[in-house]
gemmi code that builds the backbone of each chain (N, CA, C; Angstrom):
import gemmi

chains = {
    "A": [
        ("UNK", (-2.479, -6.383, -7.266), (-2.003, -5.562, -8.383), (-2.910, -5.764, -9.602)),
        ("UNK", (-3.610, -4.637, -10.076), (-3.989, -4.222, -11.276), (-3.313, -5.379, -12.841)),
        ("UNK", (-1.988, -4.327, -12.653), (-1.185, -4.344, -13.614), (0.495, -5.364, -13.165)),
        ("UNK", (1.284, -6.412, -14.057), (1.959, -6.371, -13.042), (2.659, -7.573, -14.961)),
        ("UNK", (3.917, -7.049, -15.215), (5.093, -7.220, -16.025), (5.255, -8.873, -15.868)),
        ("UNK", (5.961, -9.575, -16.984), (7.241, -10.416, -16.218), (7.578, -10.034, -15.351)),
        ("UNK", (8.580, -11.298, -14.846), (9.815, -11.173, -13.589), (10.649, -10.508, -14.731)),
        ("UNK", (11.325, -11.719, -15.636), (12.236, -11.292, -16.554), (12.441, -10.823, -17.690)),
        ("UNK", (12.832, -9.717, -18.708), (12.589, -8.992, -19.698), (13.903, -9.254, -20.225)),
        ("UNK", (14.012, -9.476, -22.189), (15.192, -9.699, -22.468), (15.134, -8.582, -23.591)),
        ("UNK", (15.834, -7.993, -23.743), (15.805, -6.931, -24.009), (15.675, -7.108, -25.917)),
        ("UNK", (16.246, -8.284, -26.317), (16.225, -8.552, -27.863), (14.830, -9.151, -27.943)),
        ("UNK", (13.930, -9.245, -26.498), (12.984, -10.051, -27.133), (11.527, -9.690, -27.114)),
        ("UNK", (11.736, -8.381, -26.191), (10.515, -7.775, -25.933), (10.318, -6.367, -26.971)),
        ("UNK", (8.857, -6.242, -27.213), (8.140, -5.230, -28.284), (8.994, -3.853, -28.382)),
        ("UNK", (9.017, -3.129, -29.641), (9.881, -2.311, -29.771), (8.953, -1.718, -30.528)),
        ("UNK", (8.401, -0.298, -30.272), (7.248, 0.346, -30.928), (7.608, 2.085, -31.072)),
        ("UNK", (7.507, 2.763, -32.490), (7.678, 3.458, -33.168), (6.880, 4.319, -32.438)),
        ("UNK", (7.434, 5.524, -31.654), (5.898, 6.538, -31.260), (6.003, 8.010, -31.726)),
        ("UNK", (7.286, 8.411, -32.388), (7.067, 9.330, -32.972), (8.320, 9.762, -33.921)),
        ("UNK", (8.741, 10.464, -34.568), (9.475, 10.372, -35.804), (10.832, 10.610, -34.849)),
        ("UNK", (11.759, 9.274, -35.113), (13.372, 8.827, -34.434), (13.197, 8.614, -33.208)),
        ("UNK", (11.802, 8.205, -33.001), (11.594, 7.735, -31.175), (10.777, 6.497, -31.212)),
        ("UNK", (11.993, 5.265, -30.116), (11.277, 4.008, -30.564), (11.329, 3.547, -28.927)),
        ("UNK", (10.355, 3.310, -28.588), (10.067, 2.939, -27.560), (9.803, 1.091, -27.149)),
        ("UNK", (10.298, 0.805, -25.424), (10.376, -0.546, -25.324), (9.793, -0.120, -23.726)),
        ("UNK", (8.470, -1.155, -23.993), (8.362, -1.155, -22.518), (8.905, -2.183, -21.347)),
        ("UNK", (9.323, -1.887, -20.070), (10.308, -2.703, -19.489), (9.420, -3.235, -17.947)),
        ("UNK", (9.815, -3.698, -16.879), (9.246, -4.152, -16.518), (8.006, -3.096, -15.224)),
        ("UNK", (6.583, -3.738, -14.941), (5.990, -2.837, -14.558), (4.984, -3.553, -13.668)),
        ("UNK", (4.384, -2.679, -12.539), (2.773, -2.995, -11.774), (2.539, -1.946, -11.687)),
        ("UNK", (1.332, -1.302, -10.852), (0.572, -0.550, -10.468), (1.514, 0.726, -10.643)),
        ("UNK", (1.889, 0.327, -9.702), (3.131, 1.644, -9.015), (4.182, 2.338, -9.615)),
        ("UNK", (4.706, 1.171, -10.379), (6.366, 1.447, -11.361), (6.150, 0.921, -12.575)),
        ("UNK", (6.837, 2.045, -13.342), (6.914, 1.256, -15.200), (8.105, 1.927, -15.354)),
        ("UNK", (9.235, 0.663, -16.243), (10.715, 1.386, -16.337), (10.013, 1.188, -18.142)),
        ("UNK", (11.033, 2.259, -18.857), (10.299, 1.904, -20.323), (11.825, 2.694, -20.819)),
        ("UNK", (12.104, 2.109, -21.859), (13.641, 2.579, -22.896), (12.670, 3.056, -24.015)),
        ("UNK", (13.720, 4.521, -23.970), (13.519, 4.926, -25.326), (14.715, 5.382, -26.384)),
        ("UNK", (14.885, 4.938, -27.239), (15.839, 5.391, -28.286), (15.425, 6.600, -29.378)),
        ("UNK", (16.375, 7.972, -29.449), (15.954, 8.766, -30.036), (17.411, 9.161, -31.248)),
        ("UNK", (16.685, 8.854, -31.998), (17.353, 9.543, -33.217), (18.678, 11.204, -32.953)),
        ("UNK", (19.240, 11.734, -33.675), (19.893, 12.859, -33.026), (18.627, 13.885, -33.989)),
        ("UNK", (18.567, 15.139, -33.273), (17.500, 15.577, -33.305), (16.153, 15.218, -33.177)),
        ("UNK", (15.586, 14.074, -32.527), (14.154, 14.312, -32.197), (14.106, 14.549, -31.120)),
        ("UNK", (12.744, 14.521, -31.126), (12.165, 15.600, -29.800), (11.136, 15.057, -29.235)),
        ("UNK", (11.329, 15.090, -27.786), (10.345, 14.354, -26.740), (9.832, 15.700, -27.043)),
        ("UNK", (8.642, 15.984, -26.961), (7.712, 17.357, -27.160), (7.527, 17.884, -25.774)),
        ("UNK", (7.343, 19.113, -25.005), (7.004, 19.521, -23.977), (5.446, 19.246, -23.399)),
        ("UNK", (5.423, 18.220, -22.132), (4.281, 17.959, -22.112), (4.587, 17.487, -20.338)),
        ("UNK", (3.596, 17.507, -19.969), (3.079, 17.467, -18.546), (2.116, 16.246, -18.212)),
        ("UNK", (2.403, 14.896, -17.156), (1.072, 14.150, -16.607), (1.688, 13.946, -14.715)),
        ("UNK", (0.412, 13.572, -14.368), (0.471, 13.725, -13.334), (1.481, 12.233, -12.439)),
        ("UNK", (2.333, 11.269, -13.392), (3.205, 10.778, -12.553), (4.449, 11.357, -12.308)),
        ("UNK", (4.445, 10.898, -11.132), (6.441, 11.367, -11.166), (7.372, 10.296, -11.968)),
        ("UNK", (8.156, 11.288, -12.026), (8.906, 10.562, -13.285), (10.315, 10.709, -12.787)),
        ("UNK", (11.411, 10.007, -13.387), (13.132, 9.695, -13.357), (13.500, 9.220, -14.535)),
        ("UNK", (14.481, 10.097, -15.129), (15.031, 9.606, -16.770), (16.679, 9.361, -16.575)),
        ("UNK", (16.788, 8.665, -16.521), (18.490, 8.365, -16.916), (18.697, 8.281, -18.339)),
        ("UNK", (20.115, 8.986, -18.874), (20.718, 8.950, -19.736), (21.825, 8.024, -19.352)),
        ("UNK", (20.917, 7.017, -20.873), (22.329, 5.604, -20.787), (23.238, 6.204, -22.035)),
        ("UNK", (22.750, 6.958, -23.317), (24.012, 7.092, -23.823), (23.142, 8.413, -24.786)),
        ("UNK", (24.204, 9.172, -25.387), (23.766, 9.973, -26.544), (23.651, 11.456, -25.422)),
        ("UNK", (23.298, 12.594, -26.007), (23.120, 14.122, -25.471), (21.932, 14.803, -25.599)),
        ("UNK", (21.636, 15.188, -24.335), (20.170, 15.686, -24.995), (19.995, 16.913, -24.096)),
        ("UNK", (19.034, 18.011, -24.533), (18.831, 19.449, -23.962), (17.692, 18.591, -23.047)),
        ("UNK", (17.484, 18.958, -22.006), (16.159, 18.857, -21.270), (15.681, 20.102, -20.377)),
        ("UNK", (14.437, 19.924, -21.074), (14.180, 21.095, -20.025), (12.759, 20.861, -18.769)),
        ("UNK", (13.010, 21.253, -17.685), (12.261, 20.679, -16.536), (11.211, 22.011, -16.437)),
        ("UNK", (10.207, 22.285, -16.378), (9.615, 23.826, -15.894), (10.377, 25.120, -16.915)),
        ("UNK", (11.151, 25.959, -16.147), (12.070, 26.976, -17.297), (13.363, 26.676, -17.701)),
        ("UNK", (14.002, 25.403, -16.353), (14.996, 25.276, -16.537), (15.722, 24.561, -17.546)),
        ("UNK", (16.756, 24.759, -18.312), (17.432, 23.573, -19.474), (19.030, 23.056, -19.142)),
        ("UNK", (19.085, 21.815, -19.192), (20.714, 21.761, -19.200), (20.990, 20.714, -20.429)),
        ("UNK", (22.097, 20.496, -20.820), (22.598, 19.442, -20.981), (22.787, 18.340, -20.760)),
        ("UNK", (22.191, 16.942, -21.198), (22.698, 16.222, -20.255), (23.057, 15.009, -20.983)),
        ("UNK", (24.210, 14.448, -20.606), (25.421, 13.225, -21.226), (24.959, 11.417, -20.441)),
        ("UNK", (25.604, 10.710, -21.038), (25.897, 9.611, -20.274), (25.917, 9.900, -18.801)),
        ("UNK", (25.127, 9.166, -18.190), (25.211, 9.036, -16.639), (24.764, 9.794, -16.313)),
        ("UNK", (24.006, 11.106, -16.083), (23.129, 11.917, -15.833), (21.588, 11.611, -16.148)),
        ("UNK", (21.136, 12.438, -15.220), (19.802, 12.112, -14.825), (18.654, 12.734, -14.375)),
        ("UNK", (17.592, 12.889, -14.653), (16.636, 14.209, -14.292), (15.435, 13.584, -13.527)),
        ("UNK", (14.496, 14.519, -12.555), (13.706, 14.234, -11.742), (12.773, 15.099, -12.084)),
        ("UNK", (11.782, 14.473, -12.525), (10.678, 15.381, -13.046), (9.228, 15.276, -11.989)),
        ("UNK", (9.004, 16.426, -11.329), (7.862, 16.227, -10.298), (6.169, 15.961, -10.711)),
        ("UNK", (5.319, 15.589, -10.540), (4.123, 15.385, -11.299), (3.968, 16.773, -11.824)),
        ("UNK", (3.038, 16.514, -13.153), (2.563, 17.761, -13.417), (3.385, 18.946, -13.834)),
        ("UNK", (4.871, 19.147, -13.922), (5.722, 19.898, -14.160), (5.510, 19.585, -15.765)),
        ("UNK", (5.767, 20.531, -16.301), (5.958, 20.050, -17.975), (7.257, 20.156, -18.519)),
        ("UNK", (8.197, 19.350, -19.116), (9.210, 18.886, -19.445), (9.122, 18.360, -21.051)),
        ("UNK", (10.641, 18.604, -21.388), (10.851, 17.995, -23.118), (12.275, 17.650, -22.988)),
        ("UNK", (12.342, 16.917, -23.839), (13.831, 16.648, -24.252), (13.996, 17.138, -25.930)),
        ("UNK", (15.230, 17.339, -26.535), (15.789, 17.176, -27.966), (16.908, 16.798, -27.790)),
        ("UNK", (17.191, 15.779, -28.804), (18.394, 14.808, -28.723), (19.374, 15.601, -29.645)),
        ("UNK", (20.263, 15.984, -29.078), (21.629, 16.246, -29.620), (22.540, 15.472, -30.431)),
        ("UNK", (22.473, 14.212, -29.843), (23.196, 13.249, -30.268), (22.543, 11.734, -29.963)),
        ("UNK", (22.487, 11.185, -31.021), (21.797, 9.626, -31.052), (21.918, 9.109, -29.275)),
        ("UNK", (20.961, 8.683, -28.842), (21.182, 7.953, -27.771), (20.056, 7.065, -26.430)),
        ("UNK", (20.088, 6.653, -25.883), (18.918, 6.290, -25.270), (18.739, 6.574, -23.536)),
        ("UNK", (17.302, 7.215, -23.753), (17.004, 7.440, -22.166), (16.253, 5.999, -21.739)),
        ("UNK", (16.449, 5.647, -20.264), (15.579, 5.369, -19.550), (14.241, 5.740, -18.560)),
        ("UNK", (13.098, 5.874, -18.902), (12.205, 6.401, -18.366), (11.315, 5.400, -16.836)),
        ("UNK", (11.840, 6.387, -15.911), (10.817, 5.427, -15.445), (9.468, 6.437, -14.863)),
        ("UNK", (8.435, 5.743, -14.068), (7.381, 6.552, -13.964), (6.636, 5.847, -12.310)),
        ("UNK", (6.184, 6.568, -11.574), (5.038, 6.309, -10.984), (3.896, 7.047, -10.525)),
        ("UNK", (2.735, 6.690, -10.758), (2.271, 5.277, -10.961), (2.936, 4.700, -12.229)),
        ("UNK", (2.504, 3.818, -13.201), (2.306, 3.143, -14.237), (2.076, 3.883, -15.455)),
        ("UNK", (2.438, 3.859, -16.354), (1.609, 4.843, -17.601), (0.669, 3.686, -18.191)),
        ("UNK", (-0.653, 3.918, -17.772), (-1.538, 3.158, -18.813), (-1.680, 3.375, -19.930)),
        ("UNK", (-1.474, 4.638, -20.239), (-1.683, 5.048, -21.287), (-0.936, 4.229, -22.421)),
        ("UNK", (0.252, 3.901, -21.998), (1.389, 3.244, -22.473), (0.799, 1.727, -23.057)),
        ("UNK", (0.141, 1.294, -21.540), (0.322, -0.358, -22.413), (-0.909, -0.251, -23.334)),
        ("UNK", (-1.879, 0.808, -22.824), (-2.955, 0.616, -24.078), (-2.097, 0.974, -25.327)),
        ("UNK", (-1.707, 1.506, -25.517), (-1.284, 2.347, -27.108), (-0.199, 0.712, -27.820)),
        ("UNK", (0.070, 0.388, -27.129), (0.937, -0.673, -27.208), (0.214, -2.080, -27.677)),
        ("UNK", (-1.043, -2.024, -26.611), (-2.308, -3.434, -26.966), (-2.803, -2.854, -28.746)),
        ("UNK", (-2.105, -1.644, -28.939), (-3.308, -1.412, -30.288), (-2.797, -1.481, -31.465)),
        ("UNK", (-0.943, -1.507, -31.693), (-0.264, -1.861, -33.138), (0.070, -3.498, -32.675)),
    ],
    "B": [
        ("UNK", (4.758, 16.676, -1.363), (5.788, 15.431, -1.042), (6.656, 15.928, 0.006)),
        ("UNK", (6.790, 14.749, 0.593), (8.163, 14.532, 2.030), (9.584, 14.817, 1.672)),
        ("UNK", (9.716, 14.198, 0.801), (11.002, 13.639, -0.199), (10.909, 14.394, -1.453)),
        ("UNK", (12.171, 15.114, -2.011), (12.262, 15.293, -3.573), (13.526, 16.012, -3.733)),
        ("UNK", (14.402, 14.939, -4.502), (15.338, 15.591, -5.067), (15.500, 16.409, -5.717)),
        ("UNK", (16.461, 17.018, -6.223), (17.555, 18.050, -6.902), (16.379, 17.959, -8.695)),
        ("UNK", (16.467, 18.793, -9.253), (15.394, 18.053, -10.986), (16.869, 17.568, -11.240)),
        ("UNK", (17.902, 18.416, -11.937), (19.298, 17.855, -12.554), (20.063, 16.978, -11.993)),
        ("UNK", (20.817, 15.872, -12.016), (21.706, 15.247, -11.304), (22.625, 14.988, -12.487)),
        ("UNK", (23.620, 15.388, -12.021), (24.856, 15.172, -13.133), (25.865, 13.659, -12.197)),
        ("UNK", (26.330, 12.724, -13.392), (26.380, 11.653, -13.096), (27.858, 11.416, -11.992)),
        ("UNK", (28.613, 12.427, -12.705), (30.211, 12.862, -12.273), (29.868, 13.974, -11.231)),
        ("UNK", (29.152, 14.599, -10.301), (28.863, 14.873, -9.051), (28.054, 14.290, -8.125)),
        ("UNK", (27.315, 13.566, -8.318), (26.621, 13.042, -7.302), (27.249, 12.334, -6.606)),
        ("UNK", (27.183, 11.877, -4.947), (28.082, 10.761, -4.199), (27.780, 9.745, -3.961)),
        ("UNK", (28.992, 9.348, -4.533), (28.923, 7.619, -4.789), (29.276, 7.082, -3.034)),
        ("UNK", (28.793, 5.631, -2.469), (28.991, 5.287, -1.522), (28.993, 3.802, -1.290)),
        ("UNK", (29.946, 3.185, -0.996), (30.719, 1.671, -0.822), (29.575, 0.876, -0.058)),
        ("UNK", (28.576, 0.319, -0.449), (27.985, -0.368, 0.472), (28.285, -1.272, 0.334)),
        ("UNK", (28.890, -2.647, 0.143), (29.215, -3.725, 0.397), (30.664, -4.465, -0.593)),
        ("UNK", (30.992, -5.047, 0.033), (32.492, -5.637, -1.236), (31.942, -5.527, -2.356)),
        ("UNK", (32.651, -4.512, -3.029), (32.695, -4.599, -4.829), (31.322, -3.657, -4.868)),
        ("UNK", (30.460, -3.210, -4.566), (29.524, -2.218, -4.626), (29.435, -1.171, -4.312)),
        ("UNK", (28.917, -0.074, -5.271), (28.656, 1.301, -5.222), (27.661, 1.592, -5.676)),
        ("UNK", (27.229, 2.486, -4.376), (25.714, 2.855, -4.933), (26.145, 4.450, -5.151)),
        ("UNK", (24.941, 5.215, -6.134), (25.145, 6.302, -6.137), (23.293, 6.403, -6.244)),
        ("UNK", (22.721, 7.415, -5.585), (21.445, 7.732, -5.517), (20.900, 8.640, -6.831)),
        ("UNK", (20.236, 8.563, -7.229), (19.725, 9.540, -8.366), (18.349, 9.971, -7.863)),
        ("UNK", (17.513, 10.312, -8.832), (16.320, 11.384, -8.484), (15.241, 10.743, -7.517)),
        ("UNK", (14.665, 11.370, -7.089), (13.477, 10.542, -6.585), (12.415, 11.261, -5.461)),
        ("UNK", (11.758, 11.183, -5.197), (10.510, 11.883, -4.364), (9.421, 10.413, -3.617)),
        ("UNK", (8.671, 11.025, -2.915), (7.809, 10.095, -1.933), (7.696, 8.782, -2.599)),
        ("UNK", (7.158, 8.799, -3.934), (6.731, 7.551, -4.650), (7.678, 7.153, -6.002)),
        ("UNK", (9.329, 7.138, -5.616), (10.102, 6.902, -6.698), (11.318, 7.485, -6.357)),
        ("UNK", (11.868, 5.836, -6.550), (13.770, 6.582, -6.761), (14.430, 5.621, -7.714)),
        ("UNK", (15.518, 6.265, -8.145), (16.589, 5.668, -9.018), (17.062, 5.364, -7.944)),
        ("UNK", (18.275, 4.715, -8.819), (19.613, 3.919, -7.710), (20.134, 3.222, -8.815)),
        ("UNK", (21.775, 4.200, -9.074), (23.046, 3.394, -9.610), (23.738, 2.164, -8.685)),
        ("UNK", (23.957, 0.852, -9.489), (25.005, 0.297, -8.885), (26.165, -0.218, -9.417)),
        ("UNK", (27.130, -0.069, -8.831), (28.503, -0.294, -9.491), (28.839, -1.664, -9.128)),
        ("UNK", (28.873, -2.649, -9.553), (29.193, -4.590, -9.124), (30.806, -5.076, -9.626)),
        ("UNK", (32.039, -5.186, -9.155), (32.620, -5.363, -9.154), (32.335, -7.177, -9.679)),
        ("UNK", (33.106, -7.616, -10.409), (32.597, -9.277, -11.139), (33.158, -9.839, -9.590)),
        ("UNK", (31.897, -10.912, -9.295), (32.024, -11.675, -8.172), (31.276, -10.739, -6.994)),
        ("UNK", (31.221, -9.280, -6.881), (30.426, -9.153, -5.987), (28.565, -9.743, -5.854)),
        ("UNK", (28.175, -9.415, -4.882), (26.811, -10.364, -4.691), (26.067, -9.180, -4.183)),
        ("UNK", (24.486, -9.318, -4.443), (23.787, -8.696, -3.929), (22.705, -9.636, -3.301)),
        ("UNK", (23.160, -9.478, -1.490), (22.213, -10.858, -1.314), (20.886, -10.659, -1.466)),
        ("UNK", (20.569, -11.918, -1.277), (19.067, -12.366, -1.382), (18.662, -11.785, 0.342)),
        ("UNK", (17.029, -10.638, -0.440), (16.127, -10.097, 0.400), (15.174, -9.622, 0.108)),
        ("UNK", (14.366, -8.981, 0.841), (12.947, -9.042, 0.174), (12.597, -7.714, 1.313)),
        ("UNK", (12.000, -6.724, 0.494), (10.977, -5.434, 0.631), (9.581, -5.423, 0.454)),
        ("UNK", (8.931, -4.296, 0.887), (7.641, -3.953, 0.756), (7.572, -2.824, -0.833)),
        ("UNK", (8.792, -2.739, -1.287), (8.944, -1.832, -2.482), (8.657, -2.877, -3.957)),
        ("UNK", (8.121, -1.964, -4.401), (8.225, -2.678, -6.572), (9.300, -2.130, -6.331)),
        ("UNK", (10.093, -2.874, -7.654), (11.771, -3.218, -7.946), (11.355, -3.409, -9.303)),
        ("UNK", (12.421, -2.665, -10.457), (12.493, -2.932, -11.343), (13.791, -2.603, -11.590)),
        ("UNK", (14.533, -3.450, -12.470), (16.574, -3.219, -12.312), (16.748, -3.178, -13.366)),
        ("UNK", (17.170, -2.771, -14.270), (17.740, -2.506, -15.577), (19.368, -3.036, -15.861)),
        ("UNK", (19.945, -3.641, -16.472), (21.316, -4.391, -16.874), (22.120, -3.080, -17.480)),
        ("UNK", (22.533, -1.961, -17.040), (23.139, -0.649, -18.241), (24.655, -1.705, -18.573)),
        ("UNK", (25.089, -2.466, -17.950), (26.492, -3.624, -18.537), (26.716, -4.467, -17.929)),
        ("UNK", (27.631, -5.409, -18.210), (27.937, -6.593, -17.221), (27.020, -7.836, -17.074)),
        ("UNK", (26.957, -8.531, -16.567), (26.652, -9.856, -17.106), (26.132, -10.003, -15.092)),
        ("UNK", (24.647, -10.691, -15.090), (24.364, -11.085, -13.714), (23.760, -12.191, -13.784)),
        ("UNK", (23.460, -13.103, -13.167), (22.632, -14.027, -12.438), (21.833, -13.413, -11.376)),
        ("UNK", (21.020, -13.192, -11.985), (19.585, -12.867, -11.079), (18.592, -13.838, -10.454)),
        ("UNK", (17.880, -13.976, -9.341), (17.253, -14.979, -8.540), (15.924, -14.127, -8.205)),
        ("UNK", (14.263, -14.034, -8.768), (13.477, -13.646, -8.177), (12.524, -15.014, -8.138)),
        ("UNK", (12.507, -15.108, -6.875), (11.934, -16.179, -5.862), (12.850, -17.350, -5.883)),
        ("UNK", (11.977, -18.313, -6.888), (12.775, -19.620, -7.013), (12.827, -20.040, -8.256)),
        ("UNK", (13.472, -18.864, -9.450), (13.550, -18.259, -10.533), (15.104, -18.304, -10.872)),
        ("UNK", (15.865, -18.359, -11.853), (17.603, -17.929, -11.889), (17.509, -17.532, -13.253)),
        ("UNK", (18.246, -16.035, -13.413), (18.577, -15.989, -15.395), (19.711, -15.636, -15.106)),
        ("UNK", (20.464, -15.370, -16.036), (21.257, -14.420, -16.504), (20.918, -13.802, -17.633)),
        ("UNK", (21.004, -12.156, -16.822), (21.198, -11.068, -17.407), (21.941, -10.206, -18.006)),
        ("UNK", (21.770, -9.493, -19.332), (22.815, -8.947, -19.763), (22.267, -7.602, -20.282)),
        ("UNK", (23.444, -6.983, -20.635), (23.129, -5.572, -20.989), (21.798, -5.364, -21.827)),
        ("UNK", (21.292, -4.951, -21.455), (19.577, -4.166, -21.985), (18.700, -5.066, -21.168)),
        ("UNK", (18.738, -6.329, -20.445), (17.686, -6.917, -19.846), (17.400, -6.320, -18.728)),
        ("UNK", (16.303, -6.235, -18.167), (15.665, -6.367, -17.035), (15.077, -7.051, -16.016)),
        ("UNK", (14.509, -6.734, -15.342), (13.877, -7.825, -14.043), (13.092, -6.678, -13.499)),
        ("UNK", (11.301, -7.414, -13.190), (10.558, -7.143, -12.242), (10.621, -7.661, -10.988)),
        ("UNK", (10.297, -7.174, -9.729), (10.325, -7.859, -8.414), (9.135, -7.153, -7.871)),
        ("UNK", (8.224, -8.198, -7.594), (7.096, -7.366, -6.659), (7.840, -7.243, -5.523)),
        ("UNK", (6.628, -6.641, -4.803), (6.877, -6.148, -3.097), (6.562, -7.546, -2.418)),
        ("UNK", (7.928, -7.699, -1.702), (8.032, -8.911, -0.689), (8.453, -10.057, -1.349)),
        ("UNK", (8.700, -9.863, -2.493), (9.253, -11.375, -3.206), (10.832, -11.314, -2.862)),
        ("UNK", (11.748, -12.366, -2.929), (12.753, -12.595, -2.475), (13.680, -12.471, -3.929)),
        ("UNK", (14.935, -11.554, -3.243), (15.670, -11.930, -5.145), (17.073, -11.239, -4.440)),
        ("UNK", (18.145, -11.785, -5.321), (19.292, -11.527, -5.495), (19.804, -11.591, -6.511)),
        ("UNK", (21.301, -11.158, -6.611), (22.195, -10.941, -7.699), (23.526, -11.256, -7.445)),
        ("UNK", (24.202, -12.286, -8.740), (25.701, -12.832, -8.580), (26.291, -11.616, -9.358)),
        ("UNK", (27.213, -10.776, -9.531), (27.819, -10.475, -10.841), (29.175, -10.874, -11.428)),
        ("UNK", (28.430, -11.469, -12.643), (29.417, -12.505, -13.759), (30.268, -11.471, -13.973)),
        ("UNK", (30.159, -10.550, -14.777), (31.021, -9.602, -15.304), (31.053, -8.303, -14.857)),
        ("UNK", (31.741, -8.101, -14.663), (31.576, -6.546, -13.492), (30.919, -5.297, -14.608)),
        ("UNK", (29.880, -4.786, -13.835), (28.797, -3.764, -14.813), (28.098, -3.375, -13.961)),
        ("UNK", (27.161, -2.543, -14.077), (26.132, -1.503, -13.446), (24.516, -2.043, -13.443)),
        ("UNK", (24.227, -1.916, -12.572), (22.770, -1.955, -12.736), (22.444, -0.759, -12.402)),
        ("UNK", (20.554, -0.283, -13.271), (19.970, 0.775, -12.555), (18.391, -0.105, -11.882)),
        ("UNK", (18.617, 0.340, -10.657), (17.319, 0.006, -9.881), (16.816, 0.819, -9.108)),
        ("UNK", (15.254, 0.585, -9.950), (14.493, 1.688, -9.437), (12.944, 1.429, -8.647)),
        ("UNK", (12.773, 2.114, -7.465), (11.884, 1.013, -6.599), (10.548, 2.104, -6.324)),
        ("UNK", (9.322, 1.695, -5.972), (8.624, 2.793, -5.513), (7.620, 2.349, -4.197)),
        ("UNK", (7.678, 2.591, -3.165), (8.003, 3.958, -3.227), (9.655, 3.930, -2.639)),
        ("UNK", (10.047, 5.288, -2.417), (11.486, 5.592, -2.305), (12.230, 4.468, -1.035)),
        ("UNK", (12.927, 4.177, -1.266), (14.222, 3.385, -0.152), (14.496, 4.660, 0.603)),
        ("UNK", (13.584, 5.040, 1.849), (13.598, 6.108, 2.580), (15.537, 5.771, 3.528)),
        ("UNK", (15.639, 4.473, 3.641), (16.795, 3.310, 4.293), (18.055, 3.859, 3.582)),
        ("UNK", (17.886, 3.973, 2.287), (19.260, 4.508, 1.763), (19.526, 6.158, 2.009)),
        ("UNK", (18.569, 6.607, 1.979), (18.831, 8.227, 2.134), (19.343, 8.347, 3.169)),
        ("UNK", (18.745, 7.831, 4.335), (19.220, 7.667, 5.731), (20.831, 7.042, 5.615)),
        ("UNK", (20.790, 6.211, 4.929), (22.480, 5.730, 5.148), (23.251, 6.620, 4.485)),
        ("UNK", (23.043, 7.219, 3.582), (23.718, 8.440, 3.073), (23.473, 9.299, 3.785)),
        ("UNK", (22.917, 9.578, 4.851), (23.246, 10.945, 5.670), (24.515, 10.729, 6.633)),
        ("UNK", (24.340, 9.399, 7.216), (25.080, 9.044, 8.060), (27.029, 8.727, 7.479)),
        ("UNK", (26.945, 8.982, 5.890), (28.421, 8.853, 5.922), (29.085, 9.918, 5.610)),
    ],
}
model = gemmi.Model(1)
for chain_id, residues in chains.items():
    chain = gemmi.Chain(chain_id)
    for i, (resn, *xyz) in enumerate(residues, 1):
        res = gemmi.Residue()
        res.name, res.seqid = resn, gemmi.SeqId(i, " ")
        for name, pos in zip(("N", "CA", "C"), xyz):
            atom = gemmi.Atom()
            atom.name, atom.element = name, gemmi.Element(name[0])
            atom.pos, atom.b_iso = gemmi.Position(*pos), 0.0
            res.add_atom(atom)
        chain.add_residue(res)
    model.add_chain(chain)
structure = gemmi.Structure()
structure.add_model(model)
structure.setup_entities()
């Protein structure tokens, strides 16, 4: 493995980084293959519509948010969950304060660089 | 891809399924190289100790665990996590009955299969 996390992540104790206005991001544990990463969004911000080539899985742990996958949009609450295929372009806007879980594979490098740089 | 779920999964339709005393799994999104996986831990259920060719990364969404990767022990609590490479050995006590989300890549082709069969 390339890339490869702790075993264990405590959630009060690991980096908590600002990436765009009411979106604060925590990266969680990761190698090559898998990166789980929390994000907390303000009510009204906005994951922007954008497209990369991992596949992706977002759980909603709490708060409401529009998502939209390709054309499609729903709603989606606590305990719901979306499957985003590579390369599809997708956004969220938060309805209501709350936090997704993102996970991804491969890895987002992109991620831990931006992260090695504040 | 071989594999690819539904994009939407709403949390209150998807099927939940009893795999072991005090556990419920419910499957969420996932394709060739990635799946979610809800679990429901009744306090005192166990998730024994075993070991895959999959990355594992588990997320704490509540409840209180004792986690074991290798010859490792924490307890975990809501917002922590845990990495598990492929082939390392790990289990879970649960202290306080709560949910984990674990998400592995590539997909637990094993669970889809056991969900066909019930």
């Amino acid at each position: 493995m390339k890339l490869q996390s702790k075993n264990f992540l405590f959630g009060g104790a690991e980096t908590k980084e600002v990436v765009d206005k009411g979106v604060v991001r925590q990266i969680l544990g990761y190698d090559d293959s898998i990166m789980m990463v929390k994000v907390w969004f303000d009510r009204g911000a906005v994951g922007y519509r954008h497209a990369h080539e991992h596949s992706q899985v977002t759980y909603v742990e709490s708060g409401v948010f529009e998502f939209t996958v390709g054309d499609e949009s729903k709603r989606l609450e606590t305990g719901d969950s979306v499957y985003i295929a590579p390369n599809i372009s997708h956004g969220a806007t938060c309805q209501e304060a709350g936090v997704l879980l993102d996970v991804f594979s491969p890895a987002r490098e992109d991620f831990l660089a931006a992260e090695q740089k504040t």
